[in-house]
C-alpha positions as CSV (number, residue, x, y, z in Angstrom):
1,X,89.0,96.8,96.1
2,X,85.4,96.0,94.6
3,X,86.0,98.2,92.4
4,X,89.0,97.1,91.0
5,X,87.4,93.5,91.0
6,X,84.3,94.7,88.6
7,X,87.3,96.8,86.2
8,X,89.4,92.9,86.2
9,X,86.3,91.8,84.9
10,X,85.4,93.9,82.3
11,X,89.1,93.3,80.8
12,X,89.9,97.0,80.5
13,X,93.8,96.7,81.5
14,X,94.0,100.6,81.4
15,X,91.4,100.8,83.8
16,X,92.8,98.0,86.0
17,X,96.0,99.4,86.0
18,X,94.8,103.0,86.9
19,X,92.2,101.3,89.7
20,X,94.7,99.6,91.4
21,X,97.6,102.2,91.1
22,X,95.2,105.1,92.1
23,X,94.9,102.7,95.8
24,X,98.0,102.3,95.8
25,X,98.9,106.5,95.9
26,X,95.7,106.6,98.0
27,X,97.4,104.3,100.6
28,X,100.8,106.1,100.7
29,X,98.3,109.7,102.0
30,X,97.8,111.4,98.6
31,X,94.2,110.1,98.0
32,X,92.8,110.0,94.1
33,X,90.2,107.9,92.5
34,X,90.7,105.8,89.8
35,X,89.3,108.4,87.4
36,X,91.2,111.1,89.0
37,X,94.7,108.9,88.0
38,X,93.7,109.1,84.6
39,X,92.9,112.4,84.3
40,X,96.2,113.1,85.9
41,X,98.4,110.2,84.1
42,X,96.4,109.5,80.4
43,X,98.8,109.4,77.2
44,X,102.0,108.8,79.5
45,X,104.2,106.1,79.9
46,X,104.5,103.7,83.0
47,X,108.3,105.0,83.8
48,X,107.2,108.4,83.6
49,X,103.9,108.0,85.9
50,X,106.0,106.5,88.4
51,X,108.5,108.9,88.7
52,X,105.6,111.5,89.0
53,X,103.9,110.1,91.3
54,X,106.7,109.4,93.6
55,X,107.5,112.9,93.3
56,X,103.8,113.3,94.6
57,X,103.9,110.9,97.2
58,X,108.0,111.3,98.2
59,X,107.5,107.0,98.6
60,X,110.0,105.3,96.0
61,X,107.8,102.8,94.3
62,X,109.5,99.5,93.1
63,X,109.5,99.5,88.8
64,X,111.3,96.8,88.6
65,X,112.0,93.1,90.2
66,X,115.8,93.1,90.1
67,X,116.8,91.7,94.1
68,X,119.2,94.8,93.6
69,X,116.5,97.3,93.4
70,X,114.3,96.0,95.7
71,X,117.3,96.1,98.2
72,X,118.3,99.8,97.1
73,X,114.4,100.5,97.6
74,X,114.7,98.7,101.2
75,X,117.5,100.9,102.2
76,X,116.4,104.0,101.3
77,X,113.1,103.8,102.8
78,X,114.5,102.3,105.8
79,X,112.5,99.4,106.0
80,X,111.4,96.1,104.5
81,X,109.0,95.8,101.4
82,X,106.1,93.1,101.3
């Protein structure tokens, strides 16, 4: 998380963004470092990142913040989102 505190304050969203999703497919048992995300993920778009990595991780990530597909998220994974 320090880490992805110093990136927030350079201002480098890409970096950011790659810090904190690279936690996030760390903390679902497919561990990468921020510079290991971009390796993997530079020069594509969000939608298609996310659908890789959840082929990657098997967890279905939320995209968007429709109640309906948090619910159909909720379902499918069999248990509540935070």
């Amino acid at each position: 998380m320090e880490q992805t505190l110093k990136l927030a304050c350079w201002g480098d969203s890409e970096a950011l963004a790659n810090a904190v999703l690279a936690e996030i497919v760390t903390e679902l048992g497919r561990p990468i470092t921020a510079r290991g995300f971009n390796d993997l993920y530079i020069v594509k778009r969000f939608a298609d990142v996310m659908t890789a990595v959840e082929a990657n991780t098997g967890a279905a990530l939320i995209v968007g913040n429709s109640e309906a597909e948090v619910g159909r998220l909720q379902a499918e994974n069999g248990k509540a989102h935070r």
